[in-house]
C-alpha positions in Angstrom: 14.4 -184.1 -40.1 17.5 -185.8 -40.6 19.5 -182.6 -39.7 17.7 -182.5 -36.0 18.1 -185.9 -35.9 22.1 -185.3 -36.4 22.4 -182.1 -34.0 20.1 -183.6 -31.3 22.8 -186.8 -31.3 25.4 -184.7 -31.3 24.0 -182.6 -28.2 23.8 -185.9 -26.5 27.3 -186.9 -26.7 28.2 -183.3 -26.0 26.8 -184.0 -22.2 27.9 -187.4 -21.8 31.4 -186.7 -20.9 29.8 -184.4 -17.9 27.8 -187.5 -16.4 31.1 -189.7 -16.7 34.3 -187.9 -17.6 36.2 -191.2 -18.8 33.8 -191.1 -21.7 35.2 -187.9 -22.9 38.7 -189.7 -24.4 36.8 -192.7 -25.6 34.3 -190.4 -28.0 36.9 -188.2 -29.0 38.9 -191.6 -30.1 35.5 -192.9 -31.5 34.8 -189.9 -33.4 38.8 -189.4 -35.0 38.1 -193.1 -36.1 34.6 -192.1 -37.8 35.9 -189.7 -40.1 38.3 -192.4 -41.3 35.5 -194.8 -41.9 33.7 -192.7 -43.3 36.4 -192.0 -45.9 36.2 -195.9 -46.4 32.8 -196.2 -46.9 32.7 -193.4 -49.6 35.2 -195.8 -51.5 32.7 -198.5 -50.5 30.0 -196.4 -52.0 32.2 -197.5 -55.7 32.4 -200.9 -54.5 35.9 -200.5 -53.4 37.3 -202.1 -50.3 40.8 -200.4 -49.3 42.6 -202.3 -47.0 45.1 -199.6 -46.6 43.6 -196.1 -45.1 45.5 -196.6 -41.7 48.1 -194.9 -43.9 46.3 -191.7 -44.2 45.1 -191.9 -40.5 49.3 -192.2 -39.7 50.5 -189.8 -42.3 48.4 -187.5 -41.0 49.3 -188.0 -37.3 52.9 -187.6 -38.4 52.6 -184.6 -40.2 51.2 -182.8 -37.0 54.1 -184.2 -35.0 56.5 -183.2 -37.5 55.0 -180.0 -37.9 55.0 -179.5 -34.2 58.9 -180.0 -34.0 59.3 -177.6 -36.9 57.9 -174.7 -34.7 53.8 -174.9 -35.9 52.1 -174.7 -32.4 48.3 -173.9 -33.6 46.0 -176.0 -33.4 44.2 -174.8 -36.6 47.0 -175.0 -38.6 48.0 -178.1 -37.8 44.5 -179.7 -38.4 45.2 -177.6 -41.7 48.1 -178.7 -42.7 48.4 -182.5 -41.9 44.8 -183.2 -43.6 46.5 -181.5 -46.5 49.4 -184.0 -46.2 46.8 -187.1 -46.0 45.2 -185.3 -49.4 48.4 -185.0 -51.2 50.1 -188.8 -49.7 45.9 -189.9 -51.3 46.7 -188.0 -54.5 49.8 -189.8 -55.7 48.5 -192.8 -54.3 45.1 -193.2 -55.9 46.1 -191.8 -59.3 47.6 -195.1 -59.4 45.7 -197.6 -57.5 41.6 -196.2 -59.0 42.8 -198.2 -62.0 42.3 -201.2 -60.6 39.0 -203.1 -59.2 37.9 -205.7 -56.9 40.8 -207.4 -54.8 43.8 -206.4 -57.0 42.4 -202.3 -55.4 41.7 -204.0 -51.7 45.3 -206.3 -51.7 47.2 -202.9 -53.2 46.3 -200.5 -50.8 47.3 -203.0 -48.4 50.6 -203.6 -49.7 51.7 -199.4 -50.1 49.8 -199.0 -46.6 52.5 -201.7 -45.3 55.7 -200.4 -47.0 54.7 -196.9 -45.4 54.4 -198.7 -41.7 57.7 -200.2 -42.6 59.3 -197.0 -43.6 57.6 -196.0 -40.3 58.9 -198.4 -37.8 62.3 -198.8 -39.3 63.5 -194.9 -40.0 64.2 -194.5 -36.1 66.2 -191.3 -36.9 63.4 -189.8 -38.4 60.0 -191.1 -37.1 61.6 -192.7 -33.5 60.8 -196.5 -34.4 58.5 -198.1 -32.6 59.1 -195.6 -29.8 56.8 -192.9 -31.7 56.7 -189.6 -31.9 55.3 -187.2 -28.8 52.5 -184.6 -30.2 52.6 -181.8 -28.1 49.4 -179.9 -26.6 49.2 -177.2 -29.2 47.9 -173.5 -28.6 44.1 -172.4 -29.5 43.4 -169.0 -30.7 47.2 -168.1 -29.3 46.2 -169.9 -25.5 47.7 -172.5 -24.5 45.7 -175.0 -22.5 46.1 -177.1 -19.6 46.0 -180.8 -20.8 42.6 -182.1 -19.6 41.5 -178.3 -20.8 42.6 -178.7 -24.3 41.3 -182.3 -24.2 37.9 -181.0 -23.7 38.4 -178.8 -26.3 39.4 -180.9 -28.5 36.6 -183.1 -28.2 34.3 -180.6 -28.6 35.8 -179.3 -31.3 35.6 -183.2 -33.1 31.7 -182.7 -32.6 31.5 -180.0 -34.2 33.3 -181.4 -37.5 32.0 -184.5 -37.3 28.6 -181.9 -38.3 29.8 -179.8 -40.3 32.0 -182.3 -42.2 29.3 -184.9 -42.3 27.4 -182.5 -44.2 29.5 -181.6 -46.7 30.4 -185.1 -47.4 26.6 -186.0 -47.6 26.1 -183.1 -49.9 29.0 -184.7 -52.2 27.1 -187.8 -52.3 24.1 -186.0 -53.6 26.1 -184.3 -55.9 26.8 -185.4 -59.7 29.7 -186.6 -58.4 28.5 -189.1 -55.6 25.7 -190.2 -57.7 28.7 -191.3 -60.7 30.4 -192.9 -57.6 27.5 -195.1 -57.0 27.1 -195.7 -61.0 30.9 -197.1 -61.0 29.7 -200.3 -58.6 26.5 -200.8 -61.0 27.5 -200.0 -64.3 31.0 -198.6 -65.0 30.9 -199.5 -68.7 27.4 -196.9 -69.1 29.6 -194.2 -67.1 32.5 -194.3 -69.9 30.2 -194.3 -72.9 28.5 -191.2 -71.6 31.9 -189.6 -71.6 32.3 -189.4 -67.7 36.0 -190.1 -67.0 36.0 -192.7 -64.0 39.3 -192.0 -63.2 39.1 -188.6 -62.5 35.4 -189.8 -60.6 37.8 -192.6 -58.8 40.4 -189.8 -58.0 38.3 -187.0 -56.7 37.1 -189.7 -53.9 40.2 -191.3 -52.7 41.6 -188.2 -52.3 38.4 -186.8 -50.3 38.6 -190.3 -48.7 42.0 -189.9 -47.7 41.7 -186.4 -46.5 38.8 -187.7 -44.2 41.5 -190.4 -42.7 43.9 -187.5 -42.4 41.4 -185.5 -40.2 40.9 -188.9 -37.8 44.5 -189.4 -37.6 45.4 -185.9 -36.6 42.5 -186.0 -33.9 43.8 -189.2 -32.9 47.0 -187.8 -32.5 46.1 -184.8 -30.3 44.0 -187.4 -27.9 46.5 -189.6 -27.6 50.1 -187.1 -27.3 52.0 -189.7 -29.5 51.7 -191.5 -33.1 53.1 -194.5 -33.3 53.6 -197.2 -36.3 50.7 -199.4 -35.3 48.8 -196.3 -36.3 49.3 -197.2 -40.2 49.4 -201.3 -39.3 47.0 -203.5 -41.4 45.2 -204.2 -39.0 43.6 -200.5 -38.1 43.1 -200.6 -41.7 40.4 -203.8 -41.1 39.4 -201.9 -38.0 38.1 -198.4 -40.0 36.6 -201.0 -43.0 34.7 -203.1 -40.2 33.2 -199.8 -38.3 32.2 -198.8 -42.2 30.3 -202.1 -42.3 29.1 -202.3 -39.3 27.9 -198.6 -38.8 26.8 -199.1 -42.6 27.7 -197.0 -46.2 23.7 -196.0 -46.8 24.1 -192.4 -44.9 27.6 -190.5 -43.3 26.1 -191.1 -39.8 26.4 -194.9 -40.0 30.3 -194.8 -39.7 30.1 -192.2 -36.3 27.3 -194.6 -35.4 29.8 -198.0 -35.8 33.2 -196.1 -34.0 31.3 -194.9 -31.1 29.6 -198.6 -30.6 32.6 -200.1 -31.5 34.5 -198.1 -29.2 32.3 -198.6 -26.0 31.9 -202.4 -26.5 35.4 -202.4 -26.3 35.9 -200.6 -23.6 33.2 -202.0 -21.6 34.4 -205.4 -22.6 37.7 -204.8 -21.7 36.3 -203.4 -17.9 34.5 -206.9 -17.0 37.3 -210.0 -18.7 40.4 -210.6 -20.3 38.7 -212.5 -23.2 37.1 -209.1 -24.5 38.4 -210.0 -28.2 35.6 -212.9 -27.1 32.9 -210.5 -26.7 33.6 -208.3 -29.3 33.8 -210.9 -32.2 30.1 -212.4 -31.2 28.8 -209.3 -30.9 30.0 -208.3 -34.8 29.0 -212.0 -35.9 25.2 -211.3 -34.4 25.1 -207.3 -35.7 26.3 -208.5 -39.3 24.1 -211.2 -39.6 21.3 -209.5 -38.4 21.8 -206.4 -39.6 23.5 -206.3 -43.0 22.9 -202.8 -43.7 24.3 -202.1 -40.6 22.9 -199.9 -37.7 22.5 -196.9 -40.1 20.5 -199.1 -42.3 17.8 -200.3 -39.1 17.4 -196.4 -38.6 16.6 -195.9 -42.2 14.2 -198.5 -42.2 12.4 -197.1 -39.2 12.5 -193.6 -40.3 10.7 -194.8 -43.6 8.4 -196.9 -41.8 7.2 -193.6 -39.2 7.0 -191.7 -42.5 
């Protein structure tokens, strides 16, 4: 049931963007910024906040506009190869930042997610400052594409990992795997006395995590033709943990569900005042207070009510 639910939502959103075009660049943002809250909210899944995955979101980004000046001019490979960057930058990373719990994990990520924006806006000889980078339109299958051509494509193409994707990851959360996840937020202790080794557990997700930031970032990249610092600021970093809340950690839909809200409140806040910082804010206070598990969490509930 769930699986028509997902296909028929994503069939939706696939014929959007042909009733109002401007909607096309909006989801395509919306759904780069999912798979980076959704890497958070596996984390969250542990009971751990990272206030740092805007660095996987820019490394990634980077990497395909490096990648692109060093000749690579598929699209495939690029996707590829910059979510493999995100992987390995979550690798060395996590090995040592899954040791630690609570805020020490949440204020650490933070502080390696701002010495890599640093690095970023300050080596203007290697990632152009605050200036950016320009990521060029790649090739697909050997064509290259006309801008708003490869734009659609590219949005269509984000659907269609955001299914496939979201199923693999929800399969990991049903695995042995996801289920030791959750055990590490309820009882860590139990885990090591049965032998499982929570760092390797810890591990195995921030690097999945990561890699799900990397894909964002790299989709973000195409949409937008340039990376740019503010890509790996703190404050994207909030951004990708609030659309976790907010779309809710119970089911991988919940953080597509909270990017493409988040993303049209925003920009139809933005179309009717100045103050749209205003508008958004209330709007999180009333959906958070209301709503603690988050929009995923009111479809659950009626899904188990109907059943």
């Amino acid at each position: 049931m769930r699986t028509i639910l997902a296909v028929a939502a994503a069939l939706i959103l696939a014929v959007l963007p042909l009733a109002a075009p401007w909607l096309q660049f909006v989801l395509t943002l919306a759904i780069a910024k999912g798979f980076a809250a959704l890497g958070v909210a596996v984390l969250l899944r542990a009971g751990l906040i990272s206030i740092g995955h805007a660095m996987f979101f820019a490394a990634s980004a980077y990497g395909v506009a490096f990648l692109a000046r060093a000749g690579i001019n598929d699209l495939g490979v690029l996707l590829i190869l910059s979510v493999l960057a995100a992987a390995l930058v979550g690798a060395l990373a996590g090995s040592f930042l899954v040791r630690y719990r609570a805020i020490f994990f949440a204020m650490l990520n933070l502080a390696v997610s701002m010495v890599f924006y640093a690095l970023c806006a300050k080596l203007y000889g290697v990632t152009g400052g605050t200036d950016g980078m320009p990521v060029p339109i790649p090739a697909v299958f050997g064509i290259v594409f006309a801008e708003p051509v490869f734009k659609s494509v590219l949005f269509y193409l984000g659907l269609a990992l955001m299914l496939v994707v979201g199923f693999a990851i929800q399969r990991y959360l049903n695995s042995p795997l996801g289920h030791a996840l959750s055990a590490v937020h309820t009882n860590e202790i139990r885990l090591e006395y049965l032998g499982i080794p929570v760092w390797a557990v810890l591990l195995i997700a921030y690097v999945i995590s990561a890699a799900l930031a990397g894909l964002g970032g790299a989709i973000a990249g195409f949409a937008v033709g340039r990376v740019v610092p503010d890509f790996a600021f703190w404050t994207a970093s909030g951004h990708l943990v609030l659309i976790a809340v907010l779309g809710g950690i119970g089911g991988v839909p919940g953080a597509f569900i909270g990017a493409i809200f988040l993303e049209l409140l925003h920009s139809a806040a933005v179309s009717v005042t100045d103050a749209w910082n205003l508008i958004v804010g209330m709007t999180l206070i009333i959906v958070i207070m209301f709503m603690p598990q988050g929009f995923y969490g009111l479809f659950s509930r009626k899904e188990a009510s109907s059943l």
